[in-house]
N, C-alpha and C positions, 0 to 999 in steps of 0.2 A: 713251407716257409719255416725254418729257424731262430726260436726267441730266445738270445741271447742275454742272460741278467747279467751287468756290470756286479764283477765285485763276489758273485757267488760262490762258495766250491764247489769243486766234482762233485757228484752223487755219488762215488764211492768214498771222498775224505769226508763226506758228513755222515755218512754213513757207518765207517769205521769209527770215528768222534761217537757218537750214538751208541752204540756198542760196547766201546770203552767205560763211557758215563754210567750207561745201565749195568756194566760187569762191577764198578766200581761202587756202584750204588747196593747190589746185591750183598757185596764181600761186607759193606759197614751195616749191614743188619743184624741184628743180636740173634744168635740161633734160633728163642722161640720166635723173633717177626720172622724170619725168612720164609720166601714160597715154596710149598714141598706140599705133598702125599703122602702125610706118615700114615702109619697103622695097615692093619693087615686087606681091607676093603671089607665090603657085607655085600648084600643084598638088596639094599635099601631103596637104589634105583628103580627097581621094579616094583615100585609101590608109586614111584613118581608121574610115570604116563599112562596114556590108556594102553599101550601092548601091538605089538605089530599085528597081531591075529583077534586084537580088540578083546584080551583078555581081563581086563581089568574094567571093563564095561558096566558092571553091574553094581562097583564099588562108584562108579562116575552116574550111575544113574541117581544112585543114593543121591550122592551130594548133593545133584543137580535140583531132586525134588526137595531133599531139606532146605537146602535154598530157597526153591517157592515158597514150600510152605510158609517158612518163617518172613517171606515177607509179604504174603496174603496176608498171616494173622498180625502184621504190624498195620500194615491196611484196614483192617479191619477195624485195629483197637484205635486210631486215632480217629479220635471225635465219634463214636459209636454212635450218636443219638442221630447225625446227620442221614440221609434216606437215601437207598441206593439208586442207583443212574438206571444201571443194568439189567431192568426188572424179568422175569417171566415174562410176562407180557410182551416187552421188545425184546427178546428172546424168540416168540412166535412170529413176529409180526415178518413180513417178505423181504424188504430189503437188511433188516439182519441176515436172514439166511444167504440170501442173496450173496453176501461183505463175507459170510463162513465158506460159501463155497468157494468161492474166489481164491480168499487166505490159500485152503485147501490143496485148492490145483497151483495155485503159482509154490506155495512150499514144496509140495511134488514135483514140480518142473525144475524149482531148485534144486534139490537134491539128487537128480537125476543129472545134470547139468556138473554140479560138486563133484562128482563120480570119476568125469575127467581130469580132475587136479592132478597134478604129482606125485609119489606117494611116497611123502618126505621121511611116513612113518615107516618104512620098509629098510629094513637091513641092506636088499640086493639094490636102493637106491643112493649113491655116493655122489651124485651129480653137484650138489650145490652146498652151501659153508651152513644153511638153518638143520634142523630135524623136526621131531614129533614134539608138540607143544605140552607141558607140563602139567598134571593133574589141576595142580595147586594154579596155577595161572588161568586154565579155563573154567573152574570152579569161582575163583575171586572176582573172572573177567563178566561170569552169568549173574554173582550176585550182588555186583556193585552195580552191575548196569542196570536192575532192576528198579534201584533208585533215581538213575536220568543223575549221576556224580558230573559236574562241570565242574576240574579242574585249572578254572580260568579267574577264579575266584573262591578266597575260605566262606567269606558267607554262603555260598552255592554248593560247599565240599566240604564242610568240617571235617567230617571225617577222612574223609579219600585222601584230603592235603597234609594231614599227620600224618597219614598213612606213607605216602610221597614222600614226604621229611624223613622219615626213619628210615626208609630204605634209604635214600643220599646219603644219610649217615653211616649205615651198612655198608656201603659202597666203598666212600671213604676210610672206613674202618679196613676194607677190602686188601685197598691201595698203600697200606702204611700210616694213614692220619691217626692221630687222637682225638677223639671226640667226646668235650666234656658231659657226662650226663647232665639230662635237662636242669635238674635241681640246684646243680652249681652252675648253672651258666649267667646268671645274673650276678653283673659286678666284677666275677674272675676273670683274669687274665688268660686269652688264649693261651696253649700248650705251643711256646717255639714262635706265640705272635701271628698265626694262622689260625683263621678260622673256615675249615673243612666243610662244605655243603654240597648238594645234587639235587636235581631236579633230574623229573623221566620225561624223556621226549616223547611229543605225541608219534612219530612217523622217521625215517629215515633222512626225509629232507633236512627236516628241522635239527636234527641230527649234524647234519653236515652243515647246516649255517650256525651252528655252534661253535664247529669243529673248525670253521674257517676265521669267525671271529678273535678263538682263541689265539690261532696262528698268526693273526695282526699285531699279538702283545705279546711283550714280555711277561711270560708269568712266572709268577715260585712256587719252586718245589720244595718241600719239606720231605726231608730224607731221617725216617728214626734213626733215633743218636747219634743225627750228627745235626751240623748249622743249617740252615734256609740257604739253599743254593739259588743264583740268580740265574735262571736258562732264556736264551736270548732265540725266542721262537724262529725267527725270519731269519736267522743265524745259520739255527740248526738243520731248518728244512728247506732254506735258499731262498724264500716268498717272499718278495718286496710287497713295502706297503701301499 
């Protein structure tokens, strides 16, 4: 069956319209906004994952135990006088062991199991649009999670949700926005009447119930040095409301 929109264009004149806007959005960007690859490149990448041959492993172990450690010894230090759970004693006792062996064989059954995944990190693997996941992302991802961070709430995340805010701001920074520093943002006037923000999706869905919402409204784009353009979403991509 053929669902036919009243009123919509082809997919190829909103297409070419698309294309025109984005080409025409590029040329009025001041040389240093515009998107490019200057400078000659480093090496630097190779600092950033663990290495198809898991060469960078022993720099990720590092991390991984600095990590513990510093937040055993934050454990530790809050409320010190308080008496431990964990004793020697239930340490010896049968059903602890019991709970360790268990742990034991099901993390072995995991990781033996893990073994069949895909090996996103592999050069001879092209199959699919992700890769091998980031030093810095699996390090932050071990030791925020250490904490039990619920970003559903700042009283439950102080931190993690500043942490969330700056990067939006990064993001937008990314994309061409101005983003007033914190210290002036009280009182001033947005830059152009836009005020730039992001939030990180938990999942890919949520992602895409964003992405759909968005396309129900007209939103504005702020294009450096020039006006606030009005782009008429359901216009552009054909999607009735």
């Amino acid at each position: 069956m053929t669902i036919q929109r009243t009123g919509a264009a082809p997919a190829a004149d909103r297409q070419s319209r698309y294309i025109a806007a984005l080409e025409e959005h590029f040329a009025s960007l001041r040389e240093e906004g515009a998107f490019g690859l200057p400078g000659p490149g480093s090496d630097s990448l190779e600092g950033w994952f663990l290495g198809p041959k898991a060469e960078n492993v022993e720099l990720l172990k590092s991390l991984v135990c600095a990590a513990l450690d510093a937040h055993a010894e934050d454990r530790r230090e809050f409320h010190p006088e308080d008496p431990e759970i964990i004793t020697p004693a239930v340490k010896q006792s049968a059903p602890y062991k019991q709970a360790i062996e268990a742990l034991r064989t099901d993390v072995e059954g995991l990781l033996g199991l893990l073994r069949q995944s895909v090996p996103f990190f592999s050069m001879r693997y092209q199959g699919h649009m992700n890769w091998e996941t980031t030093l810095p992302g699996i390090i932050g991802y071990f030791a925020a999670m250490l904490y039990n961070q619920n970003n559903v709430a700042v009283e439950a995340s102080p931190v993690t949700t500043k942490l969330e805010m700056e990067v939006g701001e990064d993001l937008c920074r990314l994309v061409g926005f101005d983003v007033l520093p914190a210290a002036e943002r009280d009182g001033a006037p947005a830059p152009g009447g836009v005020v730039p923000w992001g939030h990180i999706t938990c999942d890919g869905s949520v992602n895409r119930i964003l992405d759909i919402r968005s396309r129900r409204s007209p939103t504005a784009v702020r294009r450096r040095g020039a006006e606030v353009a009005e782009v008429n979403i359901k216009d552009c991509c054909g999607r009735g409301g």
